[in-house]
MIGUKOL-903666 format. One line per 3 residues: number of its first residue (from 0); their letters; for each residue x, y, z of N, C-alpha, C, O. Coordinates in steps of 0.2 Angstrom, whole numbers, plus 2048, in hexadecimal, padded with zeros to 3 digits. Each point is the difference from the previous one (the first is absolute). Layout:
residues N
NUM = a = X,Y,Z,X,Y,Z,X,Y,Z,X,Y,Z ~ ...
***
This chain:
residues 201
0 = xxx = 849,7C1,7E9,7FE,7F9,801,7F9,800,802,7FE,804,804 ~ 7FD,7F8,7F9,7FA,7FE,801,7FE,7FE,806,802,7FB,802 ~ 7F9,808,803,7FD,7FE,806,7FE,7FA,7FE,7FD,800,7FB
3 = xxx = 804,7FB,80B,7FE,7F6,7FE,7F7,803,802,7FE,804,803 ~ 7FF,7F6,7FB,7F9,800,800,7FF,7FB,809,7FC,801,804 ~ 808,7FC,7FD,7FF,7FE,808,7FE,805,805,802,806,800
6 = xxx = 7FA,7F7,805,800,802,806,807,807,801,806,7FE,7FF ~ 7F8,809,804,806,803,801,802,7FE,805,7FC,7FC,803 ~ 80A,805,802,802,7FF,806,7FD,806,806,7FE,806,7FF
9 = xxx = 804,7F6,808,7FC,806,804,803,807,801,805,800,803 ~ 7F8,803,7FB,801,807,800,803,803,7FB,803,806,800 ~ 7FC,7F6,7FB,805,801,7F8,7F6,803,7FD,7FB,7FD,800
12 = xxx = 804,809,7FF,7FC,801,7FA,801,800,7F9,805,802,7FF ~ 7F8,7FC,7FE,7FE,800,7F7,7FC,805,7FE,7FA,800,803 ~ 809,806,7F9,7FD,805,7FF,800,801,7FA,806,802,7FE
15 = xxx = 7F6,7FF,7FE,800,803,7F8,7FF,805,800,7FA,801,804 ~ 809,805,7F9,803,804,7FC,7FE,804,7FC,802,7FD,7FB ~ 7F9,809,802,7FD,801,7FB,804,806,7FC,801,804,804
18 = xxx = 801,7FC,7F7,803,807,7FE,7FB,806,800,7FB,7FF,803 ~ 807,809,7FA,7FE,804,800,7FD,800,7F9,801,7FA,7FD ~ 7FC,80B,800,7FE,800,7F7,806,803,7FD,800,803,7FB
21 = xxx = 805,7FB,808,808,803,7FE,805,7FA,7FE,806,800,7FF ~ 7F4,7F8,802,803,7FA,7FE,806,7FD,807,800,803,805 ~ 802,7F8,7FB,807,7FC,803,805,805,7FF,804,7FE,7FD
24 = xxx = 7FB,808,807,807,805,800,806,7FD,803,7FF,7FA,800 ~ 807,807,803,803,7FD,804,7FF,803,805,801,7FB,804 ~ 7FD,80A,7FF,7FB,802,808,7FE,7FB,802,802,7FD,805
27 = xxx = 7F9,800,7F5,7FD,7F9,804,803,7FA,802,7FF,7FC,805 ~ 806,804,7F7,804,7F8,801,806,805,807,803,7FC,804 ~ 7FD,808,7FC,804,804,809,7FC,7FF,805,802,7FE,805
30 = xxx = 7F7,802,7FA,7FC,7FF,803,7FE,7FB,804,7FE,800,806 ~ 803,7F9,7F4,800,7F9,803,806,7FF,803,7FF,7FE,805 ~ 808,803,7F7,804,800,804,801,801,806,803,7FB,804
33 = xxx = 7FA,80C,7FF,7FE,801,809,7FC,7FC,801,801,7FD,805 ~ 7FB,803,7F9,7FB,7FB,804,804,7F6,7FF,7FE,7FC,804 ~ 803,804,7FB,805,7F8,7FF,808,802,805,802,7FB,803
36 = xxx = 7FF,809,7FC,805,801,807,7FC,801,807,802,7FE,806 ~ 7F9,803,7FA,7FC,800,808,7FD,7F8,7FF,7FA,7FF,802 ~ 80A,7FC,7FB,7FC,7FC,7FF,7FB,7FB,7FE,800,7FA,801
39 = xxx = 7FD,809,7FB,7F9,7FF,7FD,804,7FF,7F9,804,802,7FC ~ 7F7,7F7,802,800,801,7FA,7F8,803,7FC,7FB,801,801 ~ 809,800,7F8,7FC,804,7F9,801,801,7FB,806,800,7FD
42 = xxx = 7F2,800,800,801,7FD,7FA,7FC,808,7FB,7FA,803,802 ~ 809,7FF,7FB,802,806,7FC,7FD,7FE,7F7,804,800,7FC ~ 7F5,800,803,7FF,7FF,7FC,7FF,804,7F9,800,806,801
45 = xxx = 800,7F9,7F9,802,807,7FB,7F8,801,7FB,7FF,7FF,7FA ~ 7FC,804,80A,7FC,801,7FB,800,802,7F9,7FB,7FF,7FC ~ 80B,804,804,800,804,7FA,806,7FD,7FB,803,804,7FB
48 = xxx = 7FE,7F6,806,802,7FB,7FC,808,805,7FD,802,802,7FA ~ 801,800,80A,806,803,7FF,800,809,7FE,804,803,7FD ~ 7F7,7FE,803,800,807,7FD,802,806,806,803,7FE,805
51 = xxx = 7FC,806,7FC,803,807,806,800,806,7FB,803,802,7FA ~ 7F9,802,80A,7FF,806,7FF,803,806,805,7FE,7FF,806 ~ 807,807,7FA,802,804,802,7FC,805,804,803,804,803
54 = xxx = 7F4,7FB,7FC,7FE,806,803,7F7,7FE,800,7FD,7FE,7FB ~ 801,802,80A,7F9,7FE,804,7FA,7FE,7F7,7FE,7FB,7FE ~ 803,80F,7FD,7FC,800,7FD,801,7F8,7FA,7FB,7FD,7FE
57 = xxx = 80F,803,800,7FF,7FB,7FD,7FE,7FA,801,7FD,7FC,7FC ~ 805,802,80B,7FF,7FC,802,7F9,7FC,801,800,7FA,801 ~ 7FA,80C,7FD,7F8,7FF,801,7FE,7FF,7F9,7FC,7FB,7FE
60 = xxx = 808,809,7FE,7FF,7FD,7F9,802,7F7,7FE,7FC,7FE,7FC ~ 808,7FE,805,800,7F9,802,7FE,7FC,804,800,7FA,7FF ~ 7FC,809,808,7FD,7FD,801,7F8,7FF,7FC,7FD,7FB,7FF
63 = xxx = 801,80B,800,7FA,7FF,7F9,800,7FE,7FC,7FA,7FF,7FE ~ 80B,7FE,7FE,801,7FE,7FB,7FF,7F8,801,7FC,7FC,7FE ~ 809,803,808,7FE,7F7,801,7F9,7FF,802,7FD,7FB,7FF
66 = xxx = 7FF,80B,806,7FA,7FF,802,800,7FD,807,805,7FD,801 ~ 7F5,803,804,7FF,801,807,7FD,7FA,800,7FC,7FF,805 ~ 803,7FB,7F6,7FE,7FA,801,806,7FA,7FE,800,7FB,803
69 = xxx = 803,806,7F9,806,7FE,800,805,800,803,803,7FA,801 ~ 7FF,80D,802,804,803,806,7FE,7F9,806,805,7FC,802 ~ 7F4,804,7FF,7FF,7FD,805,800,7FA,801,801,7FD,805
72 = xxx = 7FE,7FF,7F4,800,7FB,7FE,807,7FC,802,7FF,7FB,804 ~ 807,808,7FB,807,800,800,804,800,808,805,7FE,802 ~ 7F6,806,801,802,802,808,7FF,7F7,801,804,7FC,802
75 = xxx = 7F6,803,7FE,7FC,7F9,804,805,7FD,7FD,805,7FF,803 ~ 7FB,7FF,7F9,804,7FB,7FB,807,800,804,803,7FA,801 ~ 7FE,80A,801,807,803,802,7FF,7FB,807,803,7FB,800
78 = xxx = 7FB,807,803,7FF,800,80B,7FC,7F9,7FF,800,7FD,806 ~ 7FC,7FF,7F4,7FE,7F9,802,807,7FA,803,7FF,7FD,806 ~ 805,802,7F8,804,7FC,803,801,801,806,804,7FB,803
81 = xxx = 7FA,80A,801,803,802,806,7FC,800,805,801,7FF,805 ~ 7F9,804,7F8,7FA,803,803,7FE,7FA,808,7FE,802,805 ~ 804,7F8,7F9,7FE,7FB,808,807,801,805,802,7FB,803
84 = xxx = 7FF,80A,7FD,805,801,805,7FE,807,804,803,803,804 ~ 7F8,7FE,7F7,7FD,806,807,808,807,7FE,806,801,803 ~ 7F7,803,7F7,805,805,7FD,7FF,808,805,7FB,801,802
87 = xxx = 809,802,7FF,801,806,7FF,7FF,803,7F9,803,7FD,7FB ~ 7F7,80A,805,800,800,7FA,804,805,801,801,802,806 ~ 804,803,7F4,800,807,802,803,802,7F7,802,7FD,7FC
90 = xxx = 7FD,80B,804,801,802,7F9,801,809,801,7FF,804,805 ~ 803,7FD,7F7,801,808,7FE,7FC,802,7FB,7FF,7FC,7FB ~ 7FD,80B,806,7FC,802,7FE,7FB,7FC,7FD,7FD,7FD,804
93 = xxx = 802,803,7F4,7FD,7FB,7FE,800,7FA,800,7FA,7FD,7FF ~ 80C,800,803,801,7F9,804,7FD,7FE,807,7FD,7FB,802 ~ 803,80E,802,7FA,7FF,806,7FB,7FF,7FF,7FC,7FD,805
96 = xxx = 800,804,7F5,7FA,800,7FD,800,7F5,7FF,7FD,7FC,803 ~ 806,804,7FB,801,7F7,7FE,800,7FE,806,7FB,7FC,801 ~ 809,805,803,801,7FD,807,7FB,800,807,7FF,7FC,805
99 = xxx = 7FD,80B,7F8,7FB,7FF,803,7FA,7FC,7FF,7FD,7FD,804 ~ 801,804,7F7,7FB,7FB,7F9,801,7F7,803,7FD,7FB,802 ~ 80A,807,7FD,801,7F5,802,7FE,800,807,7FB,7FE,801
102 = xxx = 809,804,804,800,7FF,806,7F8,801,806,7FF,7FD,805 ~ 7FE,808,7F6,7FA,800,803,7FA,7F8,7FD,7FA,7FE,801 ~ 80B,7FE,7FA,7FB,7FB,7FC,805,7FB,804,800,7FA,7FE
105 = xxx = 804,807,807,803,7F9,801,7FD,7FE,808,800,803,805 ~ 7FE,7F8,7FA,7FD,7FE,809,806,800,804,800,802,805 ~ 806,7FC,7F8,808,7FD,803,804,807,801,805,800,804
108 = xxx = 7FA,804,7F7,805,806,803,801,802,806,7FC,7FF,805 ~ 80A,802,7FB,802,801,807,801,808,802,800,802,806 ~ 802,802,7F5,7FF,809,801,801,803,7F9,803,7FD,7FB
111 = xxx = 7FA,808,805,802,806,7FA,804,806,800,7FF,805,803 ~ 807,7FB,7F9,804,806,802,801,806,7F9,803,7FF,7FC ~ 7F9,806,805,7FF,804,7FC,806,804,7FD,803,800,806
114 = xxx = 7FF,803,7F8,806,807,7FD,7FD,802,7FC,800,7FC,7FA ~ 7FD,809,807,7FE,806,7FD,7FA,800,7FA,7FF,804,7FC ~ 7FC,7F5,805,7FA,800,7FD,7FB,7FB,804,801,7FB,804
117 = xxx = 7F9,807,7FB,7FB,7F8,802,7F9,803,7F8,801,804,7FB ~ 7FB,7F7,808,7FB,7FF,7FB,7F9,800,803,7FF,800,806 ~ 7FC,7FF,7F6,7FA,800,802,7FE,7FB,801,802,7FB,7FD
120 = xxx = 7FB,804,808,7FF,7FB,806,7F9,7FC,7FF,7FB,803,801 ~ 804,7F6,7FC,7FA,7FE,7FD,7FC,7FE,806,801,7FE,805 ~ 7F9,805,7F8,7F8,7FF,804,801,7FA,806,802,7FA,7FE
123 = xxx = 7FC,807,807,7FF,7F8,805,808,7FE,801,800,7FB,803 ~ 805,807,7FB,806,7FD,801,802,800,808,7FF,804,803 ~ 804,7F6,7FF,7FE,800,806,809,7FB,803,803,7FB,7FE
126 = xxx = 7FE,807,806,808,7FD,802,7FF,7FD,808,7FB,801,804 ~ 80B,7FC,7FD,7FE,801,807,808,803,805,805,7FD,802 ~ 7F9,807,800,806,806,802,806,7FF,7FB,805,7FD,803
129 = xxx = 7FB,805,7F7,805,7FF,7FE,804,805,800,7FE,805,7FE ~ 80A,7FA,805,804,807,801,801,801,7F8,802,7FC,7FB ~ 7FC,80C,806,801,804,7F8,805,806,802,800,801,806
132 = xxx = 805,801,7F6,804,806,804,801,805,7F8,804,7FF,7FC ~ 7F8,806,803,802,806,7FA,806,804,802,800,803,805 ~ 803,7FE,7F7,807,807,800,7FF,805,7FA,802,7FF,7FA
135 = xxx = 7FB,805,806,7FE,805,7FB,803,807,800,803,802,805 ~ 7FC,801,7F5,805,807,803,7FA,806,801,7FA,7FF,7FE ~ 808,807,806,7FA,803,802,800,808,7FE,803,804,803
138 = xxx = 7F8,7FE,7F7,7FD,7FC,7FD,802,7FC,7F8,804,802,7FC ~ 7F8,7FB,805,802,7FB,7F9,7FA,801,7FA,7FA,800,801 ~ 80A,803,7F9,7FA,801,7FC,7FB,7FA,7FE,7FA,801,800
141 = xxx = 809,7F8,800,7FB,7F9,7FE,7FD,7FF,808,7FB,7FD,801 ~ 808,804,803,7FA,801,807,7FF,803,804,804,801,805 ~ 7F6,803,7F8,7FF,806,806,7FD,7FE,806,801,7FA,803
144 = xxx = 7FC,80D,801,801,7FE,806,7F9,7FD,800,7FF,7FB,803 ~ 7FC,807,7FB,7FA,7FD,7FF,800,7F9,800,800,7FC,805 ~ 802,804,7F3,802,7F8,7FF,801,7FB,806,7FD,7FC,801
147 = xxx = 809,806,801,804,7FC,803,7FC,7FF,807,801,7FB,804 ~ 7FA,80B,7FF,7FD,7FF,806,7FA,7FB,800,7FE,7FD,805 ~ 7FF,803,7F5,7FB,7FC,7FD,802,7F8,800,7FD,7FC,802
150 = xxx = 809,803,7FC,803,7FB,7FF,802,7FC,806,800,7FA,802 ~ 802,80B,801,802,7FC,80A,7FA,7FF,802,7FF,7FC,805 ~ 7FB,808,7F9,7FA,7FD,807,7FF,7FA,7FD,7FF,7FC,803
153 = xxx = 800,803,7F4,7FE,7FA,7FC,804,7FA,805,7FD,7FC,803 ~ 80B,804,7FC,804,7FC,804,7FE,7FE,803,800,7F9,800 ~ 7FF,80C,806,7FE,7FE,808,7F9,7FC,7FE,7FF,7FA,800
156 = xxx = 7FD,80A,7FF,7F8,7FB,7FE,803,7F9,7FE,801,7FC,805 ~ 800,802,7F6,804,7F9,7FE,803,7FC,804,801,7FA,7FE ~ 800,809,808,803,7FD,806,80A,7FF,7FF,804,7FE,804
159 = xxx = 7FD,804,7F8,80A,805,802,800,802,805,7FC,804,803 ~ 80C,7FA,7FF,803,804,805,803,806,7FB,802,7FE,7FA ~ 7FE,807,808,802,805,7FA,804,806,803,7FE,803,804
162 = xxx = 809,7FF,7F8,803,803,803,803,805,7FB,803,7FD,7FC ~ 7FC,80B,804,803,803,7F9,804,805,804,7FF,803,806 ~ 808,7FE,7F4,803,803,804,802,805,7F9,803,7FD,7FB
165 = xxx = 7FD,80A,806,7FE,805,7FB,80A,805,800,803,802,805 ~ 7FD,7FF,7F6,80C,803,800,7FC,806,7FD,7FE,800,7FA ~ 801,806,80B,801,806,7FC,804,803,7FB,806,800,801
168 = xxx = 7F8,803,7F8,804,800,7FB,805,7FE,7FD,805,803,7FE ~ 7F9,7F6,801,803,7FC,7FD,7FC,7FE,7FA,7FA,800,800 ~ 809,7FE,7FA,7FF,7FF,7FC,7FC,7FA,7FE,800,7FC,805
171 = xxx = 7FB,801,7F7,7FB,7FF,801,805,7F6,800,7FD,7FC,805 ~ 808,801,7F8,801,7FC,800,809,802,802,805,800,7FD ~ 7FA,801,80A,807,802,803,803,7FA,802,803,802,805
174 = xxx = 7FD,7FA,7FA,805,7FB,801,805,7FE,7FB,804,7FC,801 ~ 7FA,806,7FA,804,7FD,7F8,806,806,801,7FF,806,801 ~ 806,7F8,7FD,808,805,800,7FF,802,7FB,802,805,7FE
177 = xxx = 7FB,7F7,7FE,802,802,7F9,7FB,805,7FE,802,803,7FA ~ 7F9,800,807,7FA,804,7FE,801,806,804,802,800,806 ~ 7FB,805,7F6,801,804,804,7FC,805,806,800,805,802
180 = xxx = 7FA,7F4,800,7FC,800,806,805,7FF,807,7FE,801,806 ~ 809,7FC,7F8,803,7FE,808,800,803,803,7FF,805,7FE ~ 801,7FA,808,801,804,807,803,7FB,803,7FD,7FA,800
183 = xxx = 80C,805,802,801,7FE,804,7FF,7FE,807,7FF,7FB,803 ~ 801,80A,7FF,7FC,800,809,7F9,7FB,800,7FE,7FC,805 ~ 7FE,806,7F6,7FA,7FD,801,801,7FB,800,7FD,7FC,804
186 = xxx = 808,7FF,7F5,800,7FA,7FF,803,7FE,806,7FE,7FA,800 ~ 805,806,802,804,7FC,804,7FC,7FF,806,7FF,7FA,803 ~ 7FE,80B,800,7F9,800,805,7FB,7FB,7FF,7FE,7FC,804
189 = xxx = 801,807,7F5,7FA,7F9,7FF,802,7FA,800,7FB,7FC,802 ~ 80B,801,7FD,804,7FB,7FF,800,7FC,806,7FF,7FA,802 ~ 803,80C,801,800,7FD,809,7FD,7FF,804,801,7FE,806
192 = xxx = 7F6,806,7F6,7FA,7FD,806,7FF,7FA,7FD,7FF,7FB,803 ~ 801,804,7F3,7FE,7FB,7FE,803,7F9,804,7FC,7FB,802 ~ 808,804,800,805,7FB,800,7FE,7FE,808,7FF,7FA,801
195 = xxx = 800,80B,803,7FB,7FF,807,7FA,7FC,7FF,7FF,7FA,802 ~ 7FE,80A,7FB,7FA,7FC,7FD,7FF,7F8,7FE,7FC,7FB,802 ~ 808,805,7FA,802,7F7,7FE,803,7FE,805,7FE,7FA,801
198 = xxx = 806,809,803,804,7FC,806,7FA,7FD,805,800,7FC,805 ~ 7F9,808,7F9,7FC,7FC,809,7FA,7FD,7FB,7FA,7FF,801 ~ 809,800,7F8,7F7,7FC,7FE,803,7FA,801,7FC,7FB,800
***
């Protein structure tokens, strides 16, 4: 059922959703799932207009094809009816890449919750402590450790409250059962700081 565009209730968050380049898996719809049992409502949008790929490489091949203007295009499109209630953004992998892009262009966001991706951080971007929380696996081929330490001082410069929390040998998108990145242990961990996280924004 579709999050209402009213005012949410207190301590109810609105949180959008971004998939992986693996499309609207069902991970993802488990995913809101849990988070709509702690509560929260979310809204799970389908950039990739019904398509799903089984494996990181296919799944890069569709997202090039539709293109990184369009892709984006379709996010916003997606999160305007909502956007004046002050959204949690959050996304997997390439969806973290989305979710972070919006959430840093929203004055109203209320926090960023990454699984296993972020993106590059535009020139001057500037927040005001917005709680951000990364779960990455350690190490992850799409974020090394450079990267990603570049990326946290970026954050922090920005003015983010910024919190990453790194699953030794885990699989680069270990939360999906279906891929053969899972780590149980890990996801369920991540699962359980994510849900902390949103519990005190």
């Amino acid at each position: 059922m579709p999050a209402s565009s009213e005012p949410a209730t207190s301590g109810v968050l609105t949180i959008v959703l971004f998939h992986s380049v693996c499309g609207l898996r069902p991970a993802v719809h488990s995913a809101a799932d849990r988070l709509r049992a702690a509560g929260h409502e979310v809204i799970v949008p389908d950039l990739f207009d019904g398509r799903t790929a089984d494996s990181v490489p296919d799944g890069i091949l569709i997202k090039d094809e539709i293109g990184k203007e369009e892709l984006l295009k379709r996010a916003i499109t997606a999160v305007a009816p909502y956007s004046e209630r002050g959204l949690v953004y959050a996304g997997f992998s390439f969806g973290g890449a989305v979710a972070q892009n919006l959430a840093l262009g929203d004055e109203k966001a209320r926090g960023l919750l990454l699984m296993h991706g972020t993106s590059d951080i535009a020139e001057g971007a500037v927040v005001d402590e917005l709680p951000v929380q990364l779960h990455v696996a350690d190490p992850d081929p799409f974020e090394p450790h450079d990267w990603l330490t570049a990326w946290y001082l970026q954050m922090r410069r920005a003015g983010a409250d910024v919190e990453v929390f790194r699953y030794a040998g885990a699989g680069h998108l270990f939360t999906d059962p279906d891929l053969p990145d899972y780590d149980a242990e890990a996801a369920e961990s991540a699962w359980k700081v994510a849900l902390g996280f949103l519990a005190e924004i």
